[in-house]
C-alpha positions in Angstrom: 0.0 0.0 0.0 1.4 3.6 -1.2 1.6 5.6 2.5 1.3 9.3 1.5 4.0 11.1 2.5 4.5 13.4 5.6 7.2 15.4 6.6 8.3 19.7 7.1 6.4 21.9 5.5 7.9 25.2 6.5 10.6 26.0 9.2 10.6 29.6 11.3 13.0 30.4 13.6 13.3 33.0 16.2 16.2 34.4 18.1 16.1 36.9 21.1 17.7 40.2 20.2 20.6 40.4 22.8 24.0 39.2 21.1 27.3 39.7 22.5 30.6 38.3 20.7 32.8 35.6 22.5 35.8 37.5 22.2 34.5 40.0 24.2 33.5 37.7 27.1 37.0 36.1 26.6 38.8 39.2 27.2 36.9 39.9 29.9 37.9 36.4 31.5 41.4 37.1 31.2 41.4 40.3 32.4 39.3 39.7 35.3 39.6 37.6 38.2 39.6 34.6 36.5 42.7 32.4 36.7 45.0 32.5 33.9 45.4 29.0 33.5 41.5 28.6 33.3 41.0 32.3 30.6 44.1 30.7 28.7 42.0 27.4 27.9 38.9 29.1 27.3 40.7 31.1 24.9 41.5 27.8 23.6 38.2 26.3 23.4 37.0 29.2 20.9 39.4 29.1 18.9 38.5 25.1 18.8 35.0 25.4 18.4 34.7 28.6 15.9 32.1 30.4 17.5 32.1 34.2 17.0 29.1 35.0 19.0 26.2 34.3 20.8 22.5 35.5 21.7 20.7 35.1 25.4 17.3 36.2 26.1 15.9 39.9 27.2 14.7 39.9 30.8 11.5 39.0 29.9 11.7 36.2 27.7 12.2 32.3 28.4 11.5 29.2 26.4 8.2 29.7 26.6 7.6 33.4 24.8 10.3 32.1 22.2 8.4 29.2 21.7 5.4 31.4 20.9 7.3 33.8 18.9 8.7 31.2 16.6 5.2 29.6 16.1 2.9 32.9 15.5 6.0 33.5 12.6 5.2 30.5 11.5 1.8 30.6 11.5 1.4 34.1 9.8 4.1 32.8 6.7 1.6 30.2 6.2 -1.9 32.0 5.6 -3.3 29.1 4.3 -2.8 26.7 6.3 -5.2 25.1 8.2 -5.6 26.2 11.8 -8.6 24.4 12.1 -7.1 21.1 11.1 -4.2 21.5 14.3 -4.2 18.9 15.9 -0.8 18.6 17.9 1.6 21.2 19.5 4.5 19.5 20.7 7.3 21.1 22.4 11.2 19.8 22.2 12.7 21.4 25.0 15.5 21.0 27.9 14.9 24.0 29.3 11.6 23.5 30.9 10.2 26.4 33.2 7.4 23.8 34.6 8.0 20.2 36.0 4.0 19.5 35.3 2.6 21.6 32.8 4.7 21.7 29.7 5.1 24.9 27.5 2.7 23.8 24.4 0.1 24.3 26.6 1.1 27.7 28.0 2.2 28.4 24.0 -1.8 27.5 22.8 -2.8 30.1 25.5 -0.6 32.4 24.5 -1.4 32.2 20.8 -5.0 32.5 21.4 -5.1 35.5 23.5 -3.2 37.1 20.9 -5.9 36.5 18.5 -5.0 33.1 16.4 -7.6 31.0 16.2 -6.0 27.7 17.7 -8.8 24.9 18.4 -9.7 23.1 21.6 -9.2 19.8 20.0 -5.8 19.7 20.1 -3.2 17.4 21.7 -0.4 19.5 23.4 2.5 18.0 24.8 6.3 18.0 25.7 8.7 16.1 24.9 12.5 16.1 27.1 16.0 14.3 26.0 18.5 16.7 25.6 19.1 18.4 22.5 17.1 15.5 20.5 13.3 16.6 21.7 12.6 18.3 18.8 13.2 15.4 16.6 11.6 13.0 19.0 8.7 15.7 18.8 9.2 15.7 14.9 9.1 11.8 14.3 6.3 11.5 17.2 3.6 14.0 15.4 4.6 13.1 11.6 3.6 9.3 12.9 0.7 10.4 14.7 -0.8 12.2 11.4 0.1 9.3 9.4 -3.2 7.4 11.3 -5.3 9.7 11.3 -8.1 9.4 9.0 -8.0 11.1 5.9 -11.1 12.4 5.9 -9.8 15.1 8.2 -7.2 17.9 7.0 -4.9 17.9 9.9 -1.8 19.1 10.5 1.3 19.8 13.8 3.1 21.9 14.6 6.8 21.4 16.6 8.3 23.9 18.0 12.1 23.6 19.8 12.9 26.1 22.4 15.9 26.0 24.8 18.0 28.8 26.4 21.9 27.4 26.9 23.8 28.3 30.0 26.6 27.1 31.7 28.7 28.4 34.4 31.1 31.4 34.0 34.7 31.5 33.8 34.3 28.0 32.0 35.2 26.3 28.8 31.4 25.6 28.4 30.7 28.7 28.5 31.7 29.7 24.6 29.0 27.1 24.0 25.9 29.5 25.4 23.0 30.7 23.1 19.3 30.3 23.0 16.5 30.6 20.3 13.4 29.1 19.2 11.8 26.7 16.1 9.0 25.8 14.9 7.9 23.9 12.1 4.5 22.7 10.4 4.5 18.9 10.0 1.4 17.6 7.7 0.7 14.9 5.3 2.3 15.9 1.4 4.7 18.3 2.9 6.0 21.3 0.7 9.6 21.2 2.2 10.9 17.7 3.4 9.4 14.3 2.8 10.4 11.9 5.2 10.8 8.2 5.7 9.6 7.5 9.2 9.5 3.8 8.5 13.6 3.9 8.6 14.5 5.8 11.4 17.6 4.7 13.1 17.8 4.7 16.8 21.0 4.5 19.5 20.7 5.1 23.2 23.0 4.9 26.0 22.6 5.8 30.0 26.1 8.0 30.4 26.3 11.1 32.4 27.9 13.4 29.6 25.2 16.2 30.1 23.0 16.8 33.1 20.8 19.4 34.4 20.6 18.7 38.3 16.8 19.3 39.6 17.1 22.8 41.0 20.0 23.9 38.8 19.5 26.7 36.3 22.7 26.0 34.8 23.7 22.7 32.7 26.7 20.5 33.9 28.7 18.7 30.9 31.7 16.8 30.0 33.2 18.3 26.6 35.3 15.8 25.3 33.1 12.6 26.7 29.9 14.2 25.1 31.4 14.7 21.4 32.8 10.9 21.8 29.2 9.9 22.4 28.3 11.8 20.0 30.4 9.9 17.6 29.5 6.7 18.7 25.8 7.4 18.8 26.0 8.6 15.0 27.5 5.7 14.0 25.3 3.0 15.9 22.2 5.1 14.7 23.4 4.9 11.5 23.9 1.3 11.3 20.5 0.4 12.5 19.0 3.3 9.9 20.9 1.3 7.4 20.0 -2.3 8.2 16.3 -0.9 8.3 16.3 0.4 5.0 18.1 -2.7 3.9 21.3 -1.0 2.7 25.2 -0.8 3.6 26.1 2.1 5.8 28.4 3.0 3.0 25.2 3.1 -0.2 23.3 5.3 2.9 26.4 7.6 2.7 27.3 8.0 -0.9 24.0 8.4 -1.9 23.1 11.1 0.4 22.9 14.7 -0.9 22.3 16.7 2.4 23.4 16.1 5.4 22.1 17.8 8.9 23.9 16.8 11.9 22.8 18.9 15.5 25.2 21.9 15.7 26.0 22.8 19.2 29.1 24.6 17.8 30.8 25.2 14.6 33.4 22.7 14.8 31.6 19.4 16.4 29.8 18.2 13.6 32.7 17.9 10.8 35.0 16.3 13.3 32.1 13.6 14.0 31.5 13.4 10.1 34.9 13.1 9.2 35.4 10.3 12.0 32.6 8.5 10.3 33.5 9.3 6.4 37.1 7.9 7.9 35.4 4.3 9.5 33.0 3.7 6.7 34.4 4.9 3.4 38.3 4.8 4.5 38.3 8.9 3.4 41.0 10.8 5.3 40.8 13.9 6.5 41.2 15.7 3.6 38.9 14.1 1.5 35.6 13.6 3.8 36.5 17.4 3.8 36.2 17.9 0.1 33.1 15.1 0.1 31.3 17.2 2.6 32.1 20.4 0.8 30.5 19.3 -2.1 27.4 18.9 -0.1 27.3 22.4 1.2 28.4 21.1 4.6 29.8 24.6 5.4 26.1 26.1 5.0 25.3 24.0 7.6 27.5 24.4 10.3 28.4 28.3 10.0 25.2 30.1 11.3 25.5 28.4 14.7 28.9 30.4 15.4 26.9 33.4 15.0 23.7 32.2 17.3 25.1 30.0 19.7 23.7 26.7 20.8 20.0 26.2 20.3 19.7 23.3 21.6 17.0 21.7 20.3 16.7 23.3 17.7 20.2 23.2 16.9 19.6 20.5 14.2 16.6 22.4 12.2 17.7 25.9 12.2 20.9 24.5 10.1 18.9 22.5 8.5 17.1 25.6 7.0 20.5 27.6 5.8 21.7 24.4 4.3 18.2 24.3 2.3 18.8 27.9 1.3 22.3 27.4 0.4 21.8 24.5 -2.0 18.9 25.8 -3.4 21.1 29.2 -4.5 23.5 26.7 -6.1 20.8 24.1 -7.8 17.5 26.5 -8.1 15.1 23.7 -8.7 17.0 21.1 -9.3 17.3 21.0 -5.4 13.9 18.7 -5.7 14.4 15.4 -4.9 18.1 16.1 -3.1 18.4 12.7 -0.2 18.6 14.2 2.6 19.8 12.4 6.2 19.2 13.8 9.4 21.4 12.8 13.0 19.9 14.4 16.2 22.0 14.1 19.6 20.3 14.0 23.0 23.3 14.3 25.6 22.6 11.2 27.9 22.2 10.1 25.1 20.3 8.8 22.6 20.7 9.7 18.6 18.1 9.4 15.6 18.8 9.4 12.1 16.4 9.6 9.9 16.0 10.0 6.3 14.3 12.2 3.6 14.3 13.8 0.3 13.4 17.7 -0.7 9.5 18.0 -1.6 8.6 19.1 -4.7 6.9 22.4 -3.9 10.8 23.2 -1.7 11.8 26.3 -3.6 8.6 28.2 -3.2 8.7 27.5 0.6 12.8 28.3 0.9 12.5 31.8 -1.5 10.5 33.0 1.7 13.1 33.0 4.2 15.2 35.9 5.4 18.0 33.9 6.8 20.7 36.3 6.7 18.3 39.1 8.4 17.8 36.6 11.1 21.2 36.9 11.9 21.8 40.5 11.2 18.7 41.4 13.6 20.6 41.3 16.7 21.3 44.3 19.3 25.3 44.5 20.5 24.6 43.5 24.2 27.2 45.0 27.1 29.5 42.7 28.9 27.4 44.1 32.0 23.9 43.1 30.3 25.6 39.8 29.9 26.6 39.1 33.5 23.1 40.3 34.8 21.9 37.2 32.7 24.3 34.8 33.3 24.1 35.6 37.5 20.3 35.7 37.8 18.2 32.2 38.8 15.1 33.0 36.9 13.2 30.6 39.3 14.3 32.5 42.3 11.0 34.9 42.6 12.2 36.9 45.4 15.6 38.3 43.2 13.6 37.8 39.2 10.6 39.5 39.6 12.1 43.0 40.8 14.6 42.8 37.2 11.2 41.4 35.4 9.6 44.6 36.3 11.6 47.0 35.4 12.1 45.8 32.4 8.3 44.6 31.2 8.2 48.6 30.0 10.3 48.2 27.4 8.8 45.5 25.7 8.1 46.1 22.3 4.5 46.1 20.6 3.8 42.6 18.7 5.4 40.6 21.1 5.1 38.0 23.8 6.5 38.2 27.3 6.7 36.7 30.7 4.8 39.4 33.1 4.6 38.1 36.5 5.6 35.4 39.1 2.6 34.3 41.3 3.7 33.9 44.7 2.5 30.1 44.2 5.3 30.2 41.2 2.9 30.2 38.3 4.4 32.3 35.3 2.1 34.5 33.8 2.5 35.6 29.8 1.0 38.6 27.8 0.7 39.7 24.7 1.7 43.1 23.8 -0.7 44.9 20.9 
């Protein structure tokens, strides 16, 4: 029996407006009261991982009005789609700001009290590993459509929203960032087709990323994490392969695009070059070249400039390496194989495969990448410590900072404007 396809039909991405550049926080460290030993490596570690800069959210954002930013783009890029048809919002997120409710719902209520017409019959729901909930999210909804019965017109929506942070004065912290995604999954998607029959799983209980309960802060082990990163791509791979009934090596050759999760510039070519190296005996130079040819650079550049999204660190560069090939191949982009590898740190890692939908180029000729990254306001090193010092879940130190700054929130925008004293967090739209 012929399944109809389902898959991406549109990708929109949000990042918050503050942006400072790591070289600036690097100076700082080694001019400060940081030991020199410690400022000399982090020097090290940004040289190592490429990344230029990074944004962090104004004082009244958090994953959930970033979340709701991301999907009210989408939604008004997509006129025609049908709201009426939604059936899921599902959230990939590590960055949770409730341990009960999760932020699709408080992103449906947001939506509808700014006027979009989102229905009661919905399923909303959040998914948590890592950096790989949005894929989870992604595989979860597409399968979900795939039964329902045809004689309704539904669709998802997915959205990834994270904020990154790790402790000062450390080599993690270079790896910061935060930003939002959201994407409209449906059955005969305009963007990406994809084969959920196939998808290749690996997961392993290992303590190379954590969040301790309590902790607003992440805890990780740099070099451990990128070698399960390594060795999750390549088990994931293999059991993609053996379900599609192919040789890890046909999987690779014959793949046009591929989208690894970028937490910084650097990771995802030395895991790709490891694997090029173990499969198809390339050295160094040449899974270079083979990954060149594949626009691979496309891919992993805009997170230097962003910072880590974290789960959406594998579909924001998935949406400059769409706009990057297409300016190279115009329309012959159609039907480009695509493979996708999502990391969760703790871990588990999904690879999945797909191909660029016919109707692609309309969909990509849409997007203002490069303004997305050119949108951003030169934060002070001084902004950038008040972030990185306060415990948004403290109420008693938050709420005075959340306050003073609600006034300056812009018109058309979401935001975070109280802190019950039971801890509920209350949202607003702005007219």
């Amino acid at each position: 029996m012929k399944m109809t396809p389902i898959g991406i039909s549109d990708i929109a991405i949000y990042l918050p407006k503050p942006c400072i550049s790591l070289e600036a926080i690097v100076r700082k460290r080694e001019n400060g009261k940081t030991d020199p030993r410690v400022a000399k490596t982090i020097r090290r570690a940004m040289e190592y991982t490429g990344q230029e800069s990074m944004r962090f959210p104004d004082t009244w954002e958090d994953t959930v009005t970033m979340g709701a930013e991301a999907m009210a783009k989408l939604i008004r890029s997509n006129p025609d789609a049908n709201l009426s048809g939604l059936r899921y919002i599902a959230v990939g997120t590590e960055t949770t700001i409730d341990f009960s409710k999760p932020i699709a719902a408080y992103i449906e209520g947001l939506l509808q009290r700014a006027g979009f017409k989102i229905p009661q019959s919905i399923s909303t729901y959040q998914i948590q590993h890592a950096c790989a909930g949005g894929t989870i999210s992604l595989v979860g909804v597409g399968a979900m459509l795939s039964m329902n019965n045809n004689n309704f017109n539904e669709n998802g929506i997915v959205v990834c929203t994270d904020v990154a942070k790790y402790e000062p004065s450390t080599t993690a912290e270079i790896t910061q960032g935060a930003g939002a995604v959201a994407m409209l999954v449906e059955k005969n998607p305009k963007l990406i087709e994809l084969d959920l029959s196939t998808v290749g799983y690996s997961s392993r209980d290992v303590d190379d990323f954590f969040r301790p309960i309590g902790s607003d802060t992440a805890k990780v082990k740099g070099r451990f994490s990128l070698r399960c990163y390594i060795e999750g791509l390549e088990a994931a791979l293999k059991d993609h392969s053996l379900r599609r009934k192919l040789d890890p090596k046909e999987v690779l050759e014959s793949t046009d695009l591929f989208v690894l999760h970028v937490p910084y510039k650097s990771l995802p070519m030395e895991a790709m070059r490891h694997l090029l190296h173990k499969i198809l005996g390339l050295s160094k130079q040449e899974a270079t070249d083979f990954l060149d040819r594949r626009g691979f650079q496309a891919l992993i550049q805009p997170a230097s400039k962003s910072g880590n999204l974290y789960s959406g660190a594998l579909f924001m560069p998935l949406a400059f390496l769409l706009k990057d090939r297409y300016k190279e191949l115009g329309s012959d982009i159609i039907g480009k194989k695509v493979l996708l590898a999502s990391y969760g740190s703790g871990n588990t890692m999904l690879v999945v495969s797909g191909k660029v939908a016919p109707k692609a180029p309309e969909v990509i000729e849409k997007w203002d990448l490069e303004g997305l990254l050119a949108n951003g306001n030169e934060a002070s090193f001084t902004d950038y410590e008040q972030w990185l010092s306060t415990d948004r879940f403290n109420r008693s130190t938050y709420l005075p900072l959340l306050q003073s700054a609600i006034p300056s929130v812009s018109s058309g925008s979401f935001y975070l404007n109280g802190i019950r004293e039971d801890g509920y967090r209350e949202y607003l739209f702005r007219e």
